[in-house]
Structures are given as structure tokens and as C-alpha cells.
PAFIFI-297383 format. One line per field, with one value per residue (C-alpha): residue number from 1; residue in three letters; x, y, z. Coordinates in steps of 0.001 Angstrom, whole numbers, plus 500000, padded with zeros to 6 digits. Example, Ala and Ser with C-alpha at 12.3 -4.5 7.8 and 13.67 -1.06 7.14 Angstrom:
<atoms>
n: (1|2);
res: (ALA|SER);
east: (512300|513670);
north: (495500|498940);
up: (507800|507140);
</atoms>
This chain:
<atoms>
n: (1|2|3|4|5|6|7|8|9|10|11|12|13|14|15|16|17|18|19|20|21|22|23|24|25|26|27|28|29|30|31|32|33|34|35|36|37|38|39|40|41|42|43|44|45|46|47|48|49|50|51|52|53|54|55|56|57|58|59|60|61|62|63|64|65|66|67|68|69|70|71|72|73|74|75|76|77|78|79|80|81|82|83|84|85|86|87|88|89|90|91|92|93|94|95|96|97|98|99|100|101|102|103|104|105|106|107|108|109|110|111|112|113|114|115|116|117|118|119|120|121|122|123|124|125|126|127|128|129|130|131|132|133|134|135|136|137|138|139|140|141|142|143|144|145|146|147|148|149|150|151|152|153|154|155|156|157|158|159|160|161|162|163|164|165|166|167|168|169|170|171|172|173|174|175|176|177|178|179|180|181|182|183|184|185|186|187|188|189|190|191|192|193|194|195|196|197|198|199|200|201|202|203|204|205|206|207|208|209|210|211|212|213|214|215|216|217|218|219|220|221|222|223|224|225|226|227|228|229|230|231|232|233|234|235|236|237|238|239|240|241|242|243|244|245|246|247|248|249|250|251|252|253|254|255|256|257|258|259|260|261|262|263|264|265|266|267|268|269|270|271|272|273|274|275|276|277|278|279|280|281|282|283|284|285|286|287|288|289|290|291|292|293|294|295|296|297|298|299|300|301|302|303|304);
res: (UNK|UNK|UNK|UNK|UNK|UNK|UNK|UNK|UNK|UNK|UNK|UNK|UNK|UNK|UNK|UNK|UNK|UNK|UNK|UNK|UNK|UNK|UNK|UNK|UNK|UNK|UNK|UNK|UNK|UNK|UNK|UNK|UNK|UNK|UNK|UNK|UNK|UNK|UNK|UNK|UNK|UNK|UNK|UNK|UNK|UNK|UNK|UNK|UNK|UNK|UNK|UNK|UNK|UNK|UNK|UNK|UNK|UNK|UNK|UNK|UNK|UNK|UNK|UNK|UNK|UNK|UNK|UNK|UNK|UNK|UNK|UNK|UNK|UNK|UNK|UNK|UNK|UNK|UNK|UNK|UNK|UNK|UNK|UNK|UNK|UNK|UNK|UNK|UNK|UNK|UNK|UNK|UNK|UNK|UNK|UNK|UNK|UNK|UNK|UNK|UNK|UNK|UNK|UNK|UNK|UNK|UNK|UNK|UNK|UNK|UNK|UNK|UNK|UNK|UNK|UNK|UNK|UNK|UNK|UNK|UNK|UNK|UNK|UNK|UNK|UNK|UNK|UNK|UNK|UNK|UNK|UNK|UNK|UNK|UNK|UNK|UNK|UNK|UNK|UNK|UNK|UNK|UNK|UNK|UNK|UNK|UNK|UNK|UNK|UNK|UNK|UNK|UNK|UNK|UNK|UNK|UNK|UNK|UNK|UNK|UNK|UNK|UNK|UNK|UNK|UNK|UNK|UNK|UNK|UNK|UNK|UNK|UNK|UNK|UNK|UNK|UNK|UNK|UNK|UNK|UNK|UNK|UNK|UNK|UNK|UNK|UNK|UNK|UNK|UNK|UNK|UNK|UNK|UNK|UNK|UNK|UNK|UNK|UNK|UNK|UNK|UNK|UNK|UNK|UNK|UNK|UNK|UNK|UNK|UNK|UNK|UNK|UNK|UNK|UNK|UNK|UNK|UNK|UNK|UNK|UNK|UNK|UNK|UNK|UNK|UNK|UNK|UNK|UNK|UNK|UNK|UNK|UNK|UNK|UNK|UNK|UNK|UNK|UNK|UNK|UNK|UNK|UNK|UNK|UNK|UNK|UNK|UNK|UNK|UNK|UNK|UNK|UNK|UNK|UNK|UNK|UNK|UNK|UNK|UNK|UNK|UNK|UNK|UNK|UNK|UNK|UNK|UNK|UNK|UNK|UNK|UNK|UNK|UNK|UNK|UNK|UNK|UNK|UNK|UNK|UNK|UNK|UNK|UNK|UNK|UNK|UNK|UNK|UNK|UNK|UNK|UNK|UNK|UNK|UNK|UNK|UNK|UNK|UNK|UNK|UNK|UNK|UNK|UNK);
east: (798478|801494|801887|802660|806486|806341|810114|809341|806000|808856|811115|808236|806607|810320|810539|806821|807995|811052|810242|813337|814879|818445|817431|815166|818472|820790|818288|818021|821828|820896|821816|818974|819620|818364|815866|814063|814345|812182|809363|809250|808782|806067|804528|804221|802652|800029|799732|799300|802586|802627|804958|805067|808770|809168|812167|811623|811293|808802|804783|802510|799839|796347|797606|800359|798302|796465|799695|801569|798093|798326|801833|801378|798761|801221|804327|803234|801739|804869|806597|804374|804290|808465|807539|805423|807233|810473|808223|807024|803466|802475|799140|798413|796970|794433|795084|791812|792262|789100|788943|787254|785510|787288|784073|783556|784401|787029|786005|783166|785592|787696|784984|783526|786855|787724|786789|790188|791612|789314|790770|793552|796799|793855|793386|796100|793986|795474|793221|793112|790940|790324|787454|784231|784637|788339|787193|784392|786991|789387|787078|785722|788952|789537|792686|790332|788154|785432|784597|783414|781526|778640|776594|775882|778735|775577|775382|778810|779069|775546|775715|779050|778870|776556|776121|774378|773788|775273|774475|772893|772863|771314|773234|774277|776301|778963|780827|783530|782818|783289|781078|778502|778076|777513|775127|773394|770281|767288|768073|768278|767116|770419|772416|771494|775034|776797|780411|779830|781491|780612|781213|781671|779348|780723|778953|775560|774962|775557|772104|770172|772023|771425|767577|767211|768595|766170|762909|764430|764782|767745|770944|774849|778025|779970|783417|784872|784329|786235|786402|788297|786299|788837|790480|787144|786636|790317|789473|785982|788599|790474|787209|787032|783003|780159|780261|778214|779100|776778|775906|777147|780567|779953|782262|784994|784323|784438|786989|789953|788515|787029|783343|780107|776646|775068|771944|770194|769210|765897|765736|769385|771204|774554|774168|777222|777497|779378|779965|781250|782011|778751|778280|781325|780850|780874|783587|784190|785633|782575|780553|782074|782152|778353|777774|779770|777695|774598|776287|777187|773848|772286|774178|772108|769103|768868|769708|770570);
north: (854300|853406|852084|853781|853580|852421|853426|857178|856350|855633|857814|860591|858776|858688|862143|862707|861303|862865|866338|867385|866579|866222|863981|861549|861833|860430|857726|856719|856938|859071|862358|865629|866118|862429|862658|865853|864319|861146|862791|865777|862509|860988|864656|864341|860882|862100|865355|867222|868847|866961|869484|873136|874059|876537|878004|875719|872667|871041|871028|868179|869684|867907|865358|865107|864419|861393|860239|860205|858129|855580|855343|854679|851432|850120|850135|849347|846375|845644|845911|843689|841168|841025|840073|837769|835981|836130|834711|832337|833007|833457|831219|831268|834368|836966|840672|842212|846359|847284|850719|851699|855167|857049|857145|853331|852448|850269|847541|846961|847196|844527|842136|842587|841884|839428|836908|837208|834482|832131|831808|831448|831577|832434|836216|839383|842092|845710|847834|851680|854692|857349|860134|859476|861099|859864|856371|856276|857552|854866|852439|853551|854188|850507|851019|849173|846586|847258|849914|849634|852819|854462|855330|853983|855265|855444|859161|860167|858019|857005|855339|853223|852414|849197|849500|847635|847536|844563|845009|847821|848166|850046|852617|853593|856094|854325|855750|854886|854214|857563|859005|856584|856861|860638|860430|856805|858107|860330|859899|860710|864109|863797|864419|868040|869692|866088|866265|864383|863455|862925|862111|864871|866459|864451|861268|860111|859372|862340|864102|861130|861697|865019|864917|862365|864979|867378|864514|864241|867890|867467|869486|867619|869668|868995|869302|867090|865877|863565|862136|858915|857027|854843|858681|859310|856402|856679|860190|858493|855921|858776|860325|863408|862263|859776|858684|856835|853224|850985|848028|845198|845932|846414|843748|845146|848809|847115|845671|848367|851567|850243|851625|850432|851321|854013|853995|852758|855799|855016|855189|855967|853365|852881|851083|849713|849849|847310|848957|847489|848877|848593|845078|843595|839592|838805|836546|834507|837028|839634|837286|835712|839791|839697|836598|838337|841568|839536|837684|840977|842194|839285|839787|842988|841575|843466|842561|844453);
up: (031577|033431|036938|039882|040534|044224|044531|043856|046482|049173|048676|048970|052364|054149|052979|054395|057577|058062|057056|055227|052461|053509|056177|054522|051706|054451|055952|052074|051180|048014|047278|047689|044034|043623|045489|045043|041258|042032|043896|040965|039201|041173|041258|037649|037554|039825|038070|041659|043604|047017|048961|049483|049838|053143|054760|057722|055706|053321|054084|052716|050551|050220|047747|049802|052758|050760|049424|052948|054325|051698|052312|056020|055502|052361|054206|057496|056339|054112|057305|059041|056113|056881|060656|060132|057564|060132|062778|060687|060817|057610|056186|060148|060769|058959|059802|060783|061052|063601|064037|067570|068132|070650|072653|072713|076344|075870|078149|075806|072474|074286|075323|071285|070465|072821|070745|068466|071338|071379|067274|068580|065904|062859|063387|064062|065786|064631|066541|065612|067663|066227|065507|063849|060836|060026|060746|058542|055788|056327|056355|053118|051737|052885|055489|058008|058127|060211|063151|066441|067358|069838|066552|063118|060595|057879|059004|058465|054713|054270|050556|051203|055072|056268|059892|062321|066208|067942|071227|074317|077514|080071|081576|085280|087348|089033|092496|094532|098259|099622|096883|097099|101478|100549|097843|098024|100396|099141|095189|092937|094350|096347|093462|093288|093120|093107|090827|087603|085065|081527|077972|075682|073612|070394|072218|071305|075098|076043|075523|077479|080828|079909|079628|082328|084750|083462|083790|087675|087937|089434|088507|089231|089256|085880|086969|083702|080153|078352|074616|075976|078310|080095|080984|082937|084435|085955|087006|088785|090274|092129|093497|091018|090594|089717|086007|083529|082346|080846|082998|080787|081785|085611|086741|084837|086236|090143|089430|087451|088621|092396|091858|092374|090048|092272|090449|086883|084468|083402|079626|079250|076953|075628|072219|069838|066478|063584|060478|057112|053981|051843|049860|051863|053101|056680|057423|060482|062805|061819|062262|065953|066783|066383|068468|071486|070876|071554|074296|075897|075598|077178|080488|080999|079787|076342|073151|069938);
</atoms>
């Protein structure tokens, strides 16, 4: 069977990315003509059409979509590769692609990951956040290395995804001054009616808060949900209402968004995941991302 031309590949992903054909023609110096004739070609090598020609332009079809993906991790890191090489880095570093839930407070991804400095010149972080599902994907597909998440990836791809918790934490709301002076006496019956604001639905947390509410009988205002955490914790900074944040990363929270834990959710914890694709080794930056997990965990008294 023959190769792949990887000519025809680019000429299709600067197409991809510019959305017309006269324009990718020009950033190419090649003709249309020329061009339209070396993706019909790589159309044919694949056997699938990977446009749909429209009066507005062209539109990516499903192989398209795969083809324009690929394309993205192959000449990015071809791109890179030329960086590195200019900066003279390479045989220094090892890229390491983490991909990090969207969900996964970030203060918590960065103390995991953290650890990249203490390697100093040996590892190049490329961190990527995106959805559950398209993470699991990638990883499978191999465009990352590992993923950082609030739940094991097993459930999304369950025969090629390995994952494992690497640390929890108990979980508290947190308030800024003003909120706290109002709501700190008679609770947690004193949140009745109190603004809160929470994950979204999409987060495996989510449902505890929800319940332990219900155990307290007690029933806060939800004024706001987010799917990025670090957006609600800057909304909790400004006031807008008490929020959830899991204790490990206290410090941090008093710190960037000036609020204090309110009050410990009994039974309510935030636990974080490491997933690999299935049958993959553990090298020494999985492994040192483990050893921060538990170190994490140990500051709030739990481990994974």
C-alpha cells in the first residue's frame, strides 16, 4: 500500500484552516487549479471526500474533520520541533501533552502539575482543557498523553482508558468577608436563601452539594453555574455568592480570589483522576504527578 503523501496532507490542513481555496492557494504560492488537484489526490488515497464544496466556501466533512485533527497535532508539533531546535533545546526536554478536564479547578491541575519545575530543563508541559468526552478521544487517539480530570475516563472509553485516583479532598464553601459576616452565625440553617454558586451539572460534584443541602434541609439561592471553575471562583471573588472549593487548595483560594472556607460539607469530596491510555508505562513525570497527588492529599488529611 503506499504511504501517505504528507505534501497533499498540508496542502489540505492550510486549506482546512483557511477555509477557501483561493486563499490557502495564495498563502501556498500555488495555483487553485494546483491545489484543488492535490487534495482530489489525497481524497483518493483515503478513499473518503474531505470537503463539501458550498457557495460560501468549502465545509470539512467527517473525514475531513479527522483529517484536519491529525493535521493540527502533526504540524503543531513539527512547528514546535523547529523551535526547539532554534532554541537549542533539543535532547533537553520531553513534551508531555496533559489534557485537563474543564471542571478540574485549576489550582489543583497546577499544583499536580507543578511538579514539571522541579525537572527543571527535562520536561515541556503542553497543557490542553477541554470536555470529557473529546479528551478521552484524544487521548486514545494518542494526541495527549495523559488527562487530569474530576472522574475516571474508564466510563467514557472503558476497554482502552487506565485511570486511577491520585488524590481527594474534602470539600467547603468558601465566602468573601461581607458574605461570610452575613451568613457565618446559625448554620448551616442560615443558608436558607443564601446566593450560591456551583459547578454545572456535567461535574461529578455536583450531585453531593446537591444532596447535602437536601440532608440539612436547607435550600441556597442558585444565582450561577459554571463549566470553568476558576470563572466561578472570580465571580465568588466579586461577591456574586458562596462557592465550593475543595480544601486542599484553601491557601490558594485566600489568597487569588480573597475568601475564606465558610464551612466543611460533610461527606462532600472532590476527587482527581490520572488516566493513561491502556497498557502504557509510567514514566518519570507520571509517576512524580502521582507523588504530588498524594502530597496534595495529605495536606487535607486524605489520601487517594
Amino acid at each position: 500500500m503506499a504511504r501517505l503523501n504528507y505534501n497533499h496532507l498540508y496542502y489540505f490542513w492550510v486549506t482546512a484552516r483557511t477555509g477557501t481555496l483561493r486563499g490557502a492557494a495564495e498563502r501556498l504560492h500555488l495555483t487553485p487549479q494546483t491545489l484543488s488537484t492535490q487534495i482530489r489526490q489525497l481524497e483518493e488515497r483515503l478513499g473518503e471526500p474531505l470537503f463539501l464544496r458550498e457557495r460560501r466556501g468549502l465545509r470539512l466533512t467527517p473525514a475531513g474533520e479527522m483529517a484536519r485533527r491529525y493535521g493540527d497535532d502533526m504540524f503543531q508539533r513539527a512547528s514546535e520541533l523547529e523551535r526547539l531546535i532554534a532554541r537549542g533545546l533539543i535532547g533537553s526536554r520531553r513534551r508531555v501533552t496533559v489534557g485537563i478536564a474543564n471542571v478540574v479547578p485549576k489550582l489543583v491541575a497546577h499544583r499536580l502539575l507543578a511538579v514539571s519545575e522541579a525537572q527543571g530543563a527535562s520536561l515541556h508541559l503542553v497543557c490542553r482543557e477541554e470536555g470529557l468526552e473529546r479528551l478521552a478521544a484524544d487521548l486514545v487517539a494518542g494526541h495527549i498523553d495523559l488527562v487530569i480530570s474530576d472522574r475516571p475516563l474508564g466510563l467514557v472509553a472503558p476497554a482502552e482508558v487506565d485511570s486511577t485516583a491520585v488524590c481527594r479532598s474534602p470539600v467547603a464553601l468558601f465566602a468573601t468577608d461581607d458574605l461570610s459576616a452575613r451568613f457565618r452565625s446559625g448554620l448551616p440553617a442560615s443558608l436558607g436563601g443564601a446566593p450560591l454558586l456551583l459547578p454545572s451539572e456535567d461535574t461529578s460534584i455536583r450531585a453531593a452539594i446537591e444532596n447535602w443541602f437536601r440532608r440539612m434541609d436547607v435550600r441556597p439561592d442558585v444565582v450561577a453555574e459554571f463549566d470553568d471553575s476558576a470563572l466561578m471562583k472570580t465571580f465568588g471573588r466579586d461577591g456574586a455568592g458562596l462557592f465550593p472549593a475543595p480544601i486542599i487548595i484553601a491557601d490558594e483560594v485566600r489568597h487569588q480570589f480573597s475568601a475564606e472556607p465558610l464551612l466543611t460539607l460533610d461527606g462532600v469530596e472532590e476527587r482527581i483522576f490520572l488516566s493513561l491510555r491502556h497498557g502504557r508505562e509510567e514514566d518519570a513525570a507520571i509517576v512524580a504527578i502521582r507523588q504530588a497527588g498524594r502530597r496534595l492529599a495529605a495536606t487535607a488529611g486524605a489520601t487517594a
